[in-house]
C-alpha angles and dihedrals in degrees: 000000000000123000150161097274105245132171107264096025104127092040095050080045087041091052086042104064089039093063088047085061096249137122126223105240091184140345139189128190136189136175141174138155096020085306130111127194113190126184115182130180107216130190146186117275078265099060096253138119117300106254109225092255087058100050086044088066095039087061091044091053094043090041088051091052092041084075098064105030108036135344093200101070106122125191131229107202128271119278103188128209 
């Protein structure tokens, strides 16, 4: 995802796919210039591939925060592990 950077980002996303029910497998995270750019592999609780239904919830409850936290959040699609 891409953003304005802002102080408590990764731990409002962080708090977001856990209450979708997923992991990060892994995460990186740049920014420069007032600008982040985040990429995260998430998985299951298993440590597998998040199932559609899965990665639909994890956009609704980033979508929902997004209201209130920022409306410019914007998605690059999901790369699964």
């Amino acid at each position: 995802m891409s953003d304005v950077d802002q102080v408590g980002l990764l731990a409002d996303l962080a708090a977001a796919f856990s209450a979708a029910g997923c992991d990060i497998h892994s995460a990186h995270a740049m920014s420069g210039e007032g600008q982040t750019v985040d990429s995260f592999d998430l998985t299951d609780g298993h440590g597998a591939k998040l199932p559609a239904a899965m990665q639909r919830r994890v956009e609704e409850v980033i979508a929902a925060g997004s209201a209130s936290a920022s409306q410019r959040a914007r998605w690059i699609p999901f790369r699964t592990v």
